[in-house]
C-alpha positions as CSV (number, residue, x, y, z in Angstrom):
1,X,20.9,-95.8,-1.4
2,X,20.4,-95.0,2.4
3,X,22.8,-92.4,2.0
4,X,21.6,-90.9,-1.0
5,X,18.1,-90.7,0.1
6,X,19.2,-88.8,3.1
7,X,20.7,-86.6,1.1
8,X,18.2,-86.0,-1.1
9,X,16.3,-85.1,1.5
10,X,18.1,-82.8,3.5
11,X,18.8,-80.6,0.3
12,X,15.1,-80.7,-0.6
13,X,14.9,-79.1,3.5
14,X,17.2,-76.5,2.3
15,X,15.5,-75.4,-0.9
16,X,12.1,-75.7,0.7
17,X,12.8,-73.3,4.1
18,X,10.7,-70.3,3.2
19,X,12.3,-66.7,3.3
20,X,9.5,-66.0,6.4
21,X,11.9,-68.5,8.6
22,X,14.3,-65.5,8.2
23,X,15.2,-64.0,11.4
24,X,16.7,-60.3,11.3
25,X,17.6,-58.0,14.1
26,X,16.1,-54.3,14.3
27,X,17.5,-51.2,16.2
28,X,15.2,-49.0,17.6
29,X,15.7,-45.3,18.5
30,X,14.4,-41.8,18.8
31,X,14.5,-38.7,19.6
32,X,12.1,-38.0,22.2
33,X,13.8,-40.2,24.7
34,X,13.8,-43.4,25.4
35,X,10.5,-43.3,27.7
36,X,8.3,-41.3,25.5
37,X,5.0,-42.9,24.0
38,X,5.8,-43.4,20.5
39,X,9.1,-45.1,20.8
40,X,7.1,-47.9,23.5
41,X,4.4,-47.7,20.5
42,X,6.4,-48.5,18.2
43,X,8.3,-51.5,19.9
44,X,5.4,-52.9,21.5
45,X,4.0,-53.3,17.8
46,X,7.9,-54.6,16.3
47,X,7.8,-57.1,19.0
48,X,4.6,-58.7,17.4
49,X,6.6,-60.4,15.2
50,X,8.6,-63.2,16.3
51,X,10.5,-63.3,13.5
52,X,12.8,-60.0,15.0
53,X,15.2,-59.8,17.7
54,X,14.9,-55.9,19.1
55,X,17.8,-53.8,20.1
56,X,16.2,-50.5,21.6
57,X,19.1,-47.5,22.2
58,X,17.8,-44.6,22.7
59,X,18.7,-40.8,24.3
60,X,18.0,-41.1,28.0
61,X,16.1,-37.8,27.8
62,X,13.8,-35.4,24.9
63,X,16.6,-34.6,21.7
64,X,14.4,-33.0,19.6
65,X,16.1,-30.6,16.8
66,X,19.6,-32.2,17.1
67,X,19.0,-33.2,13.5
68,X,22.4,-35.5,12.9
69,X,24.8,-34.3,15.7
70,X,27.1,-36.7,17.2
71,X,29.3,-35.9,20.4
72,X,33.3,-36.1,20.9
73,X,32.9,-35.9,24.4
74,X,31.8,-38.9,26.9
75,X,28.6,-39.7,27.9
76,X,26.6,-42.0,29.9
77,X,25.0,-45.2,29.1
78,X,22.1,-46.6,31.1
79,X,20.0,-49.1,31.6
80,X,16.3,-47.9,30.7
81,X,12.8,-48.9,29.8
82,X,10.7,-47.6,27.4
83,X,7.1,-46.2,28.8
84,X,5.5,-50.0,28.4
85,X,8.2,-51.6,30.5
86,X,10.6,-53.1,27.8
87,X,14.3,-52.6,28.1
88,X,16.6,-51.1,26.5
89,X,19.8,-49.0,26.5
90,X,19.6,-45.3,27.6
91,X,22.1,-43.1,26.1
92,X,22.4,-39.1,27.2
93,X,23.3,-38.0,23.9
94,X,22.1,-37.6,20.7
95,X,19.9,-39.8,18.9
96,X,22.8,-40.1,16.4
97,X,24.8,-40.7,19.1
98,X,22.7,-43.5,19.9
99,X,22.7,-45.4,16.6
100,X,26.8,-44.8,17.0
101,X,27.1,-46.1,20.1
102,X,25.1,-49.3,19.1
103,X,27.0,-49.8,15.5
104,X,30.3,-49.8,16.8
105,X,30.9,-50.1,21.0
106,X,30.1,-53.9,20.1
107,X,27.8,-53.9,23.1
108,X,25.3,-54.5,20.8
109,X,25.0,-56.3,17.8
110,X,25.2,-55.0,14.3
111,X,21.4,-54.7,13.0
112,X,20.0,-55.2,10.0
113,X,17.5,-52.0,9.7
114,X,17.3,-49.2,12.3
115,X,14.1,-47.8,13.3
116,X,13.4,-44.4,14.3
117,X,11.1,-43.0,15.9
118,X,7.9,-43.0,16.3
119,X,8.2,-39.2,16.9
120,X,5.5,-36.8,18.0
121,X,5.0,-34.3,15.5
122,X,6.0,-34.5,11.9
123,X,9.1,-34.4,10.0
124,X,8.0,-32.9,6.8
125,X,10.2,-30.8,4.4
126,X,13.4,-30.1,3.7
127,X,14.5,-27.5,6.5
128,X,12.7,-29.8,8.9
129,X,13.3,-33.1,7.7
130,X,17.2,-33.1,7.0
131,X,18.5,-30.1,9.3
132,X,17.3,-30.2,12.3
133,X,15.0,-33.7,13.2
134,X,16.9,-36.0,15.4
135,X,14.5,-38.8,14.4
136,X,15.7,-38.3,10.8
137,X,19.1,-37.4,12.2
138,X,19.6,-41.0,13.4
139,X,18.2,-42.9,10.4
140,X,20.4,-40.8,7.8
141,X,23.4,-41.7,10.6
142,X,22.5,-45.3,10.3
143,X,22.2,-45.1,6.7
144,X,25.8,-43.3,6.2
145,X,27.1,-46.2,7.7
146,X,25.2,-49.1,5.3
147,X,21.8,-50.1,7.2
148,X,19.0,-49.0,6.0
149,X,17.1,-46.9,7.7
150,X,13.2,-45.8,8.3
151,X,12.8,-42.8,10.4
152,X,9.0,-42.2,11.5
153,X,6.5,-39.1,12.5
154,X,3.1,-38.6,13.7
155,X,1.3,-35.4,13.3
156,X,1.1,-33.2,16.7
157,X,-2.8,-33.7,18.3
158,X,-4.0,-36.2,20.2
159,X,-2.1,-38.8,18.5
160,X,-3.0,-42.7,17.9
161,X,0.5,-43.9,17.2
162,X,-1.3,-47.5,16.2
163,X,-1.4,-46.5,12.4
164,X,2.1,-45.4,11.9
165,X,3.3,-48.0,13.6
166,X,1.2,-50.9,12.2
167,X,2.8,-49.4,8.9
168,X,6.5,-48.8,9.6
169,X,6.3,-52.8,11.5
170,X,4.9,-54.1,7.5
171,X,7.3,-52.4,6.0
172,X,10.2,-53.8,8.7
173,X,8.2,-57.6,7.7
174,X,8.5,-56.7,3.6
175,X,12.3,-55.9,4.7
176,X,12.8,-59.4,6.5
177,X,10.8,-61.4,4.5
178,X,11.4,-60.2,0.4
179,X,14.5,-58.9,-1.5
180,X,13.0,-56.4,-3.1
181,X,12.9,-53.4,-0.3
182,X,16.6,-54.0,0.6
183,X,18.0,-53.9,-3.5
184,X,16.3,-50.1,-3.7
185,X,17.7,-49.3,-0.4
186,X,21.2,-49.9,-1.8
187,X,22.1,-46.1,-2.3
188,X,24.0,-46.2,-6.0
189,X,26.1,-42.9,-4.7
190,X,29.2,-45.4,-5.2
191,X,29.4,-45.3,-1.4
192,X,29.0,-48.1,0.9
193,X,25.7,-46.3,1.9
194,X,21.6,-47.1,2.2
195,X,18.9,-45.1,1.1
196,X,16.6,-43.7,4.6
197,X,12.8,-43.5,4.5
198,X,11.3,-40.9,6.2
199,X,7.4,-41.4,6.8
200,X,5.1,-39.3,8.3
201,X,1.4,-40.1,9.4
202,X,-1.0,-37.3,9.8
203,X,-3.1,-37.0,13.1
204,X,-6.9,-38.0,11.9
205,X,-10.0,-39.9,13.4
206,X,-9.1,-43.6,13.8
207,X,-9.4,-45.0,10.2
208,X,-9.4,-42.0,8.6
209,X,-6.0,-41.6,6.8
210,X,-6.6,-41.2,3.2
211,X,-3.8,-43.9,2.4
212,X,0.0,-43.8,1.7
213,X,2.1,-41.8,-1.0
214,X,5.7,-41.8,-2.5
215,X,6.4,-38.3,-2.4
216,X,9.8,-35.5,-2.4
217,X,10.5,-33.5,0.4
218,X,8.9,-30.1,0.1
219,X,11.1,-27.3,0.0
220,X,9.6,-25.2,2.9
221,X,12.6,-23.1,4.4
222,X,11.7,-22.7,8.0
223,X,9.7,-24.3,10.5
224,X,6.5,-22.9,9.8
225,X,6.5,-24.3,6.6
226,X,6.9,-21.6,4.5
227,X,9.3,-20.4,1.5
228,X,11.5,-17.4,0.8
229,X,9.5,-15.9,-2.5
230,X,11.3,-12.0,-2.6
231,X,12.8,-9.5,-0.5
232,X,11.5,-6.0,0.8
233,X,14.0,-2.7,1.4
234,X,13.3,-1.9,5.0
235,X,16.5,0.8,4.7
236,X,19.6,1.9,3.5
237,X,21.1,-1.4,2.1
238,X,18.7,-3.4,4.4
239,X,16.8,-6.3,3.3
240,X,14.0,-8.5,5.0
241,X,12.7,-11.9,3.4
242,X,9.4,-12.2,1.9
243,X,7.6,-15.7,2.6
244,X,5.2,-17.7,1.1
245,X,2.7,-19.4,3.5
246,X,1.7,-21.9,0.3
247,X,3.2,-25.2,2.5
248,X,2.1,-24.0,6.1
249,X,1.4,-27.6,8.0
250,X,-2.2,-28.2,8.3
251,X,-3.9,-31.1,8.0
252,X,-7.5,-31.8,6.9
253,X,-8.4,-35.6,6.8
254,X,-12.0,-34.7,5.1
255,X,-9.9,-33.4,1.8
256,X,-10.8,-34.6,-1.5
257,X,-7.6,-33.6,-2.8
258,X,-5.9,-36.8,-5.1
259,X,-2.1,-37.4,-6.2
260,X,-0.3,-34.8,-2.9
261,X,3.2,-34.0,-5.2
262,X,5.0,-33.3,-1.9
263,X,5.5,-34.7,2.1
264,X,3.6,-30.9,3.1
265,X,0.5,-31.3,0.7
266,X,-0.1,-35.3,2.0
267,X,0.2,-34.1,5.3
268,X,-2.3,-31.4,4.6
269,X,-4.7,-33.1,3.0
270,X,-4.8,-36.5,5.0
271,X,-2.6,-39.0,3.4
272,X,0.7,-40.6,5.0
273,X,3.9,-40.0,3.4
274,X,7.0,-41.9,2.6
275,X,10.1,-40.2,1.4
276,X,13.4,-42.3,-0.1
277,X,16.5,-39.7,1.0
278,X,20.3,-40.4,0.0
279,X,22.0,-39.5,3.4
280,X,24.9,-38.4,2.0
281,X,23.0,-36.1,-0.2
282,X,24.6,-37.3,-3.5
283,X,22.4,-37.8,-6.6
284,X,22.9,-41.5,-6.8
285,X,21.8,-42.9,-9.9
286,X,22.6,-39.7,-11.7
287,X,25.9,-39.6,-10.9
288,X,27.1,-41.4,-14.3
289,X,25.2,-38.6,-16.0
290,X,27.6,-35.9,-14.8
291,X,30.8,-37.7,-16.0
292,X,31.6,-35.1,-18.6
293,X,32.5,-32.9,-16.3
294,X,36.1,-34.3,-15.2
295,X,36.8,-33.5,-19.3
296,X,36.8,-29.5,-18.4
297,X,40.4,-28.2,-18.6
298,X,41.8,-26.5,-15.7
299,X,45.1,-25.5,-16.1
């Protein structure tokens, strides 16, 4: 009976641990360099919650626009601190070269969600977004290799990194602590990939962000935020593009705008942004729609 009572009760302690007893391990990175403000931000509000261990590997110096460029040559690795004093691994490379470094030199151990940023200025639209930002860089390289990823932006001002960060460290907690985040991270490409989030906070008065949407990546061309809409003859076949100015990055916090349909339009109009992006740029789910088209004859 003894036996059978202890038992009993040491399955009942199994069934009862609560998922918030969970502990998971989180690699942070950037692309502004390990000792810039947002990355220490950022940390500072991860290590809140003693339910993470914190791997921070970052580029020992600023990597901004090296969007997902890894190197083939060597580079150094360092010892470094972020601008509050924490340690962490210095690497003078990319900030995919980071996240590589940390998946496989097995100096580190393998984490279960990378963490990018937080960077200063935002990552909004496609051009900007997916070609050249090293802070999405490394969370698309994370998620090519099957951990999920969140890359993070603050609007260029005088930046209070304390909402974006307060956000990205919920979501990180939702992650740990429920099932639900990590099933719709599970890209459906038929690859062994994760699906990235790329959120961007606008720069406002403290409180003032309107709130969060789900929202596509605009499809703004350039940097300035603006889209190829004609072309003019300028001579003899010579052509120059015409742009539309329609997504130009502003941001105005006292908008009355509702329901932004893109990352440019929340960022203009006050609200935060979250973006789901394949890395591997497949149409995951709609993959099994296309099917028909192995039937074409070729030969």
């Amino acid at each position: 009976m003894l036996k059978h009572a202890l038992l009993a009760a040491c399955c009942l302690a199994v069934v009862t641990v609560p998922a918030s007893a969970q502990t998971i391990r989180v690699l942070v990175t950037n692309d502004d360099g390990i000792g810039a403000p947002g990355i220490a931000a950022l940390a500072d509000e991860l290590a809140q919650n003693p339910n993470l261990i914190i791997d921070i590997v970052a580029p020992a110096t600023n990597q901004s626009g090296t969007s997902d460029t890894f190197s083939t040559m060597p580079f150094g690795v360092a010892a470094g601190t972020t601008a509050s004093g924490t340690p962490g691994t210095a690497v003078s490379g990319t900030p995919a070269d980071s996240v590589l470094w940390a998946l496989f030199s097995g100096q580190v151990q393998a984490p279960d969600i990378v963490v990018s940023g937080i960077n200063f200025g935002q990552n909004i639209a496609r051009f900007v977004a997916e070609d050249t930002s090293g802070t999405v860089g490394a969370a698309l390289t994370a998620g090519r290799n099957g951990i999920p990823a969140v890359a993070v932006s603050a609007g260029i001002g005088p930046i209070d990194y304390g909402p974006a960060a307060r956000y990205v460290a919920n979501v990180v907690e939702d992650f740990r602590s429920r099932k639900r985040l990590g099933k719709k991270m599970i890209s459906k490409d038929g690859l062994d990939t994760r699906i990235v989030l790329n959120v961007n906070f606008p720069t406002c008065a403290t409180g003032a962000v309107r709130g969060v949407v789900v929202v596509p990546l605009a499809n703004s061309q350039n940097l300035l935020g603006q889209v190829v809409n004609g072309y003019t003859m300028t001579g003899p076949s010579q052509y120059q593009a015409t742009l539309s100015a329609d997504n130009a990055f502003t941001t105005d916090c006292t908008s009355t705008l509702e329901d932004p349909t893109t990352d440019v339009a929340a960022m203009n109009n006050g609200f935060a942004s979250v973006t789901p992006l394949n890395p591997t740029l497949t149409v995951d789910s709609k993959i099994r729609k296309f099917k028909f088209l192995a039937k074409f004859k070729f030969n």
